[in-house]
N, C-alpha and C positions, 0 to 999 in steps of 0.2 A: 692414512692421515686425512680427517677433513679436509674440505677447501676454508681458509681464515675466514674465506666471505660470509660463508654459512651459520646461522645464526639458527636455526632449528630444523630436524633433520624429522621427519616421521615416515617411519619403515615398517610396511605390512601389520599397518595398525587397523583390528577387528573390534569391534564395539557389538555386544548383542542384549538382548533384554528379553530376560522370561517373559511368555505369554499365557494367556489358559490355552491356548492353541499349539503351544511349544517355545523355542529359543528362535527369537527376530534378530535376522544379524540386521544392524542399523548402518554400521561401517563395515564395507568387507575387503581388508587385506589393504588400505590404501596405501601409495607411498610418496611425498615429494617432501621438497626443502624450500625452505624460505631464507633468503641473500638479507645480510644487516643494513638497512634503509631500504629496503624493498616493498613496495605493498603487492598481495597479489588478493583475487579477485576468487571467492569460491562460488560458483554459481547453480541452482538448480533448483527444481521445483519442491515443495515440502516434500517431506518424505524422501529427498534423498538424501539424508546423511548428515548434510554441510553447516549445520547446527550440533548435532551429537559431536562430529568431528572436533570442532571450538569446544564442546563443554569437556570432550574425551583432553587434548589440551589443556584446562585447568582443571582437568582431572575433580569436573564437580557433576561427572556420570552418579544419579541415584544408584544407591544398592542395600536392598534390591529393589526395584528387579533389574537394573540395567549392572555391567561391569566391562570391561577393556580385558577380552579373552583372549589377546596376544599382541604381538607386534611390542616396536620401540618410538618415545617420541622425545629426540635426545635434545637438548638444550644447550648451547656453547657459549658458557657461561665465562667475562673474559679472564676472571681469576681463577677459580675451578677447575676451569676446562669442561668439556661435555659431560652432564648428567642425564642419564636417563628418568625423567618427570615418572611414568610407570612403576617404578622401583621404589619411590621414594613411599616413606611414610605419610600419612595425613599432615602430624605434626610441621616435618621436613616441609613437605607443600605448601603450608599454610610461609613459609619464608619466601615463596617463588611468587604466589598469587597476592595482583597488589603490586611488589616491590620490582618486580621480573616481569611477568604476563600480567596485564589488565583486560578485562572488559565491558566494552558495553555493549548491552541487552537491547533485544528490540524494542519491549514495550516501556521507558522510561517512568510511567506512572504507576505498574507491578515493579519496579524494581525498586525506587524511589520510598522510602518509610515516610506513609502520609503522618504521622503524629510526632515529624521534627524538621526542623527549619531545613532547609535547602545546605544552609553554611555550614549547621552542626555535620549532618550525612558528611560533608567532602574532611572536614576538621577532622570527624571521629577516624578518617584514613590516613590523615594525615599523622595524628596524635599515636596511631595506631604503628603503622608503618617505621617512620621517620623519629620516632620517639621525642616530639615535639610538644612544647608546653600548650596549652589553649589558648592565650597571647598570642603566643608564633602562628601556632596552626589555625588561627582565624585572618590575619593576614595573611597569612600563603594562600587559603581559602578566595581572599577577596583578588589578590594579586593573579589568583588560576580564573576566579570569573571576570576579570578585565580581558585575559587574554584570550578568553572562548567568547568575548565579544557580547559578551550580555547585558541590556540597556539596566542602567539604573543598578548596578551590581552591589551599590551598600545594600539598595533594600532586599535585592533578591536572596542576602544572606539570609536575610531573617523573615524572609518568606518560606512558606508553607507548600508541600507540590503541588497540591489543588488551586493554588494563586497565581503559576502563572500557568505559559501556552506549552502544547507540545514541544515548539520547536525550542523554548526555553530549560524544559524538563532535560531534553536532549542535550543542548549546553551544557545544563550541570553533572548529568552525567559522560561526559567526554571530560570532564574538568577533575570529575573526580577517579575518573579511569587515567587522567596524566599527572595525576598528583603525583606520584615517586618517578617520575620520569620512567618509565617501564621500555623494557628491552622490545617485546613483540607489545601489540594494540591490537585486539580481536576486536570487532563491529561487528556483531552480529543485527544486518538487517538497521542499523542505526536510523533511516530515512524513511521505509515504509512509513503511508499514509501520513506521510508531510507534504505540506504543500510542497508546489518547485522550488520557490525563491527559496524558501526555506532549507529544503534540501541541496539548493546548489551554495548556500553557503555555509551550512555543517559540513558538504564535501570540501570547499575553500578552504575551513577551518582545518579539518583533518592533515589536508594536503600543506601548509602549511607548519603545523606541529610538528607531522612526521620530518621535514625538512630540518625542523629549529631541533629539536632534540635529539634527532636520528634516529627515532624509531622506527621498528617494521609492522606494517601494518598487516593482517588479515583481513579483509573485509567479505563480508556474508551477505548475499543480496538475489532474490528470483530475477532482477533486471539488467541484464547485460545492456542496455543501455547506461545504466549509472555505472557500471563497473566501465567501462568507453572512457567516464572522465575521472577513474583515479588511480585503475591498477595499472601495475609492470606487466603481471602475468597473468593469466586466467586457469583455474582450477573448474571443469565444468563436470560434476556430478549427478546420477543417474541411479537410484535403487539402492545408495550403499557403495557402488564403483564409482571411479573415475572413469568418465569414457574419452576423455580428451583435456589436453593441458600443454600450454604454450603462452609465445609471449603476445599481448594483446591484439599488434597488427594481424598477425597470422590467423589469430583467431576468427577474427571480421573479415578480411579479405577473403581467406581461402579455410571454412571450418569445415572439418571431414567428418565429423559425425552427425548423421541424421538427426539426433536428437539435439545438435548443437545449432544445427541450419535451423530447425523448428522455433527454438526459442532464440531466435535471430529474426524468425521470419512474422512471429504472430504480435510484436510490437507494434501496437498502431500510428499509423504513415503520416508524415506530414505535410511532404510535397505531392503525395499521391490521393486519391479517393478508391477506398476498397468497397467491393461490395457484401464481403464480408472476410476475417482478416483468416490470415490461415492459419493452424496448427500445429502442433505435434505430430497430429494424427496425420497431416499430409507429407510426412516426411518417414517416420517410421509406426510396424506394427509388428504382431508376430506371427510367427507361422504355426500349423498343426502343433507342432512340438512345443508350445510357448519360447521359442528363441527369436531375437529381437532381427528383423530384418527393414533393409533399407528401401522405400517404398518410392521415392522423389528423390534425384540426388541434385533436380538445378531446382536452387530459392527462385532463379528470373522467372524458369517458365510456370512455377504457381503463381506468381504476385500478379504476371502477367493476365494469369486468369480469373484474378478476381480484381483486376482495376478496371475502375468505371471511368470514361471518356469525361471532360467535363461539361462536352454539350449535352450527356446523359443528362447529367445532376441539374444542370440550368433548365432542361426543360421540365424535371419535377418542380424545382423550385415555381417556374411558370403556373404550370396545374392545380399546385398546392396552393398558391396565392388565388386563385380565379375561383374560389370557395369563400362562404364565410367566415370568420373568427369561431370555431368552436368556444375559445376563451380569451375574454377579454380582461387584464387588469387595467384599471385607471386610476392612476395618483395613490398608487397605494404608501401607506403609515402603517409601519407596526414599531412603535417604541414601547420600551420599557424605560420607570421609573427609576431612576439612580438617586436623588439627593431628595433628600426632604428637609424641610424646615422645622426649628421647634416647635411647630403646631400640627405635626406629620401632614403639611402641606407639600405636594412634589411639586420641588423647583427647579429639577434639571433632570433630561430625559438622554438615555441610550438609544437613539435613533438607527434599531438596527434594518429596518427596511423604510426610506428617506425618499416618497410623494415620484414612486418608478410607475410606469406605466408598460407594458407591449402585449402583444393579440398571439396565440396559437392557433392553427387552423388544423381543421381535420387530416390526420394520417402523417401529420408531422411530427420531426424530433427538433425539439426548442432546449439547448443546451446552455445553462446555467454556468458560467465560471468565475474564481475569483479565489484569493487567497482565504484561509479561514480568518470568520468575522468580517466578512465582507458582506454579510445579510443573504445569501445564498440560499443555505437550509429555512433561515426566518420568511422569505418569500416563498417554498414551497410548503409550509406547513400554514401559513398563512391563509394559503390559497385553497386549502383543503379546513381551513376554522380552526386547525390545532393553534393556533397561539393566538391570542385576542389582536383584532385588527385597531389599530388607531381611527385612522378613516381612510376614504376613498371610496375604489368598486371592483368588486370582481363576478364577471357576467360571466355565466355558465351557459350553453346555449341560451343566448338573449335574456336571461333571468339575473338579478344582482343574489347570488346567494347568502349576502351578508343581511339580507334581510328576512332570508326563510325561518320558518320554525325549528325548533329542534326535532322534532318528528318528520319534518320534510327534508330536514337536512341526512337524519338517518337514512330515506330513500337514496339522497343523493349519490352517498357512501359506496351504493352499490355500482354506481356508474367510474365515481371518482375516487383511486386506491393510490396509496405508497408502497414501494421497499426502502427497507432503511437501509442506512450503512454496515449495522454491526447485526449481520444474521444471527449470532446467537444470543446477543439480549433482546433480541425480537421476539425470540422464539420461548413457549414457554418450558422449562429445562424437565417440569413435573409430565407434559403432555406430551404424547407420540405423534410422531409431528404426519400422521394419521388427521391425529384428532384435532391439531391447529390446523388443517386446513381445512375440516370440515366443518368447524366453528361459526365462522359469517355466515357460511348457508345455514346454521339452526338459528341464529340469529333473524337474519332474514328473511328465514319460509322458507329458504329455496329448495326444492324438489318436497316429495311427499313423506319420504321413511329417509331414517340413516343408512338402509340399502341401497337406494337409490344413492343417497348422497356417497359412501364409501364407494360404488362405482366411478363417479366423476370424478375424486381424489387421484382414484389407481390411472384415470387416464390422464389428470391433470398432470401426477407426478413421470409419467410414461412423453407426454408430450414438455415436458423439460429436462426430460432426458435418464431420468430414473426409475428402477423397477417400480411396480406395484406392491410387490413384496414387500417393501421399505415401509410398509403403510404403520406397522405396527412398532418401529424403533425410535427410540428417543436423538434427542438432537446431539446431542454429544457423542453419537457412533458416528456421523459424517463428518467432513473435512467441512473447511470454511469457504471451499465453493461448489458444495452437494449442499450446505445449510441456506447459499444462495441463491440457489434453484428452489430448494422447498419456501425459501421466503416469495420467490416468483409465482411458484404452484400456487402458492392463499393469496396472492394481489389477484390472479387469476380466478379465483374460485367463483368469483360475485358477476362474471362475465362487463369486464369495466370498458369503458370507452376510451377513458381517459386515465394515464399512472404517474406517476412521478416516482424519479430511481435519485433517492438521496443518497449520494457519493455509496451505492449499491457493489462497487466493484475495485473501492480504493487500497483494501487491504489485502485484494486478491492474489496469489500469485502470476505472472504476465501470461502463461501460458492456460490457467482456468480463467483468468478474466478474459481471454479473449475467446474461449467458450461461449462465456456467461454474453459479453457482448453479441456475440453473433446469434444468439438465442433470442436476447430481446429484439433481435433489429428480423431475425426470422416471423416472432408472433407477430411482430408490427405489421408486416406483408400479410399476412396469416388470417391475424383478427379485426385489422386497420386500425389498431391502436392509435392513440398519442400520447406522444411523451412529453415532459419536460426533464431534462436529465441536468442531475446537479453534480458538479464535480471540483475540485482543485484542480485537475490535472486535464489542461489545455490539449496534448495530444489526443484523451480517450473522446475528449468534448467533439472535437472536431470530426473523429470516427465518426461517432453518432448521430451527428446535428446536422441539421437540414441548415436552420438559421442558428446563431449564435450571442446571445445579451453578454459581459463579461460586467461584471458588477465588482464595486469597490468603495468600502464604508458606506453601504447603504445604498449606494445610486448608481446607476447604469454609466458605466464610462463610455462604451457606445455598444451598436448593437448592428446586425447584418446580417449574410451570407456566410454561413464557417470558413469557409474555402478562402473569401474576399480580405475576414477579420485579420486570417493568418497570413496571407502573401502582402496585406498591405494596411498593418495596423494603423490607426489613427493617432491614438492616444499612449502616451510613456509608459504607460501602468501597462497597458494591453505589451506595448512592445518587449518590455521586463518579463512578464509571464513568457512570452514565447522566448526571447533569450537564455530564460535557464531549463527551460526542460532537455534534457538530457538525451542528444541525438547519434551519438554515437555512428556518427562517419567518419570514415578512413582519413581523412583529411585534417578533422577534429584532433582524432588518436594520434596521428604521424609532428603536428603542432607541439603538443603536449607532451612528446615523448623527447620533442629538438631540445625543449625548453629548459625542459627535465635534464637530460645531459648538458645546457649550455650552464646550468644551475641558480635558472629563472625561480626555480619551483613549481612550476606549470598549476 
């Protein structure tokens, strides 16, 4: 007989999916249980599993090519008693998902139908489910977005999902995931590439709900730091296995798998300065045989070996100052038009970058932070002429480039480069991402033949870390931090002085983003780059950055040393960003857990 507590049981459940290469097991054999008001914590890098697992759960595996080749995933249902979901018909399922299991998706604006109001999507589940009239099921609608805490909730009903922000999108989908009050809550991923604040209060939210209703929660996340502030347990997955699963202190205190220490270990530090952050790779590899072995078993003594002193970093800071301003902004304006008058007169402006000024100097990382809409990305596209400048100045060695040609501004190009946020609309999906990186040098001139030039590709893509070989494959064969390298290889290609990384590594999983970071902060030494790095997320900022701007609706809240901004913020806006990022110490977890059994809700 079950334990009564036990609210979903999955036993030696295999998930596999035809390839032209053969059968991929995606899940292989996994097994645990989930306790009723429980949340636990599935955690791991893409490609392990911890997504197919959720969709094998609401049993909305494609097929083909995917399908659930064994195992059981039984559901203790309190009238019923246990069914096995697996067994069940489509039909039968379509009674469970929704009413029993909900969830919500990572990407809110793929899930979300752009061609209907926000209130209709939750009502049509509502009206669907709960067999409620359009009346009812538009207040219940409105009464679910009061309590998922969404500003202005009349209008949001009959807004559009392109009208509001992510972190809004998000509300309405947890709103319409607790519309039948559902037994388990799957989150897959629900916070990815949200700001902090934002994300520390859809965690609040969740944590919250699950309390008021009693739901049990699944949450799906590459960052064991977010999972620090909301699971019981942790589920941490590897290839398809489970390599390790307990409850969350033990996790953090004491984790015994190599692969669990790694992505423990390559979260970037707050109270420390790395010199660059460590990996996976320094904890496990494998041997001749391809079997996984343990490479570092103490996290101390690698962190040890790559933390820099902080009379290191103060006397860069020294050396770095005792240069010229490579770049200088002054009083920069970039607004857009919002209202016009009946005579298409513009009478009121979106002032999304608001008369900021500060200087980068050579071989420096100058880190951009701030919630989105806080004028971030509009000051580095600015700065590079992508978006029309209001007024001010922006001096490029000693030159105002707001006043060059467009022909000398093309020269400029080749000094002054971006990566964007989203490697794959960067990229073009028809070209071989060969042939996008060889692009600005036909552009250019640079070198004499395409021979020439496919040389410096294979070595470009070699010095970020990828074969030569790859030169001829399309962008949709790599992951979304191999498409982030190749987007590095083309900012590289034009030999630039100076880059800008727009939130380059937000969507990354924690263990390729810190890859990907340690690569940029390698060519930086390398080529003497400079950066300005734009980010939401105050931890990676701080990794990266020399000095530190934190901007907020348009204007510099204040600006500094990163190390200084973080031990001793000035400004409430600054001290809130650092307050919710997600720190995930023992101390935090042990609080949370008191709270939790005194039945605070933590």
């Amino acid at each position: 007989m079950a334990d009564s507590k036990v609210l979903l049981e999955v036993k030696d459940l295999i998930t596999e999916f035809r390839t032209e290469d053969g059968v991929m097991t995606a899940v292989n054999k996994i097994s645990f249980t989930l306790n009723r008001g429980e949340t636990i914590g599935i955690v791991g890098e893409s490609g392990s599993g911890k997504s197919v697992t959720s969709l094998s759960i609401m049993r909305l595996i494609p097929s083909p090519p995917g399908r659930i080749a064994g195992g059981q995933i039984i559901y203790h249902h309190k009238e019923k008693g246990p069914i096995d979901l697996v067994a069940l018909t489509e039909k039968e399922m379509r009674e469970f998902r929704g009413n029993e299991i909900s969830m919500i998706f990572q990407e809110p604006m793929t899930s979300l139908n752009p061609v209907f109001t926000c209130g209709d999507q939750v009502a049509e589940a509502i009206m669907l489910h709960q067999k409620k009239n359009k009346t009812e099921a538009r207040q219940m609608t409105l009464d679910l977005f009061k309590k998922v805490q969404l500003p202005r909730p009349e209008k949001i009903l009959d807004a559009y999902p392109h009208q509001i922000s992510g972190g809004q999108k998000q509300r309405v989908m947890i709103a319409m995931a607790m519309s039948c009050n559902p037994g388990i809550l799957i989150a897959d991923e629900p916070t990815t590439a949200l700001d902090v604040t934002v994300q520390a209060t859809i965690l609040d939210l969740m944590r919250e709900l699950r309390d008021e209703i009693d739901t049990s929660i699944i949450f799906i996340t590459h960052d064991l730091g977010v999972i620090a502030e909301i699971a019981d347990r942790v589920i941490v997955m590897y290839k398809g296995d489970i390599v390790e699963q307990g409850p969350i202190k033990d996790i953090f205190s004491n984790p015994q798998h190599p692969y669990t220490k790694g992505l423990l270990a390559c979260r970037p530090p707050l109270e420390k300065r790395y010199s660059e952050l460590p990996t996976i790779a320094n904890f496990m590899g494998k041997d001749e045989n391809g079997k996984l072995i343990e490479l570092q078993s103490n996290i101390e003594e690698v962190i040890a070996r790559v933390t820099i002193s902080d009379e290191v970093h103060s006397q860069r800071l020294v050396e770095l100052k005792k240069q010229e301003p490579l770049l200088q902004v002054k009083n920069l304006c970039t607004w857009f038009p919002s209202t016009k008058n009946f005579f298409g007169k513009t009478i009121d402006y979106v002032k999304a970058v608001d008369n900021i000024s500060f200087d980068v100097y050579p071989g420096e990382t100058l880190g951009l932070v701030g919630e989105s809409g806080c004028g971030k990305t509009t000051t580095g596209r600015s700065i590079l002429r992508l978006a029309p400048v209001t007024s001010g100045e922006i001096i490029y060695k000693g030159r105002n480039i707001l006043n060059v040609s467009d022909s000398e501004m093309k020269a400029l190009r080749e000094e002054m480069q971006i990566i964007f946020q989203d490697p794959y609309s960067s990229l073009n999906p028809r070209m071989t991402i060969g042939g996008a990186i060889m692009e600005p040098m036909q552009v250019h001139g640079i070198y004499n033949s395409d021979k020439e030039r496919k040389e410096r590709v294979e070595h470009l893509l070699d010095t970020v870390g990828l074969p030569g070989a790859h030169f001829s494959r399309y962008p949709h064969e790599f992951s979304g931090g191999q498409r982030q390298r190749i987007c590095i290889a083309r900012a590289l290609a034009l030999n630039p002085s100076f880059i800008i990384c727009d939130e380059s590594v937000s969507a990354l999983d924690v263990s390729v983003q810190a890859q990907v970071l340690n690569l940029l902060i390698k060519l930086r030494e390398e080529f003497k780059f400079t950066y300005i790095f734009i980010s939401h997320d105050l931890s990676v900022v701080k990794f990266m950055s020399d000095r530190m701007v934190v901007m907020n609706k348009g204007k510099i809240e204040e600006m500094g040393p990163a190390d200084s901004i973080y031990n001793n913020p000035q400004q409430e806006y600054t001290k809130g960003l650092i307050s919710a990022i997600p720190k995930g110490r023992i101390e935090d977890i042990e609080r949370r857990i008191a709270e939790r059994h005194a039945g605070v809700g933590a």
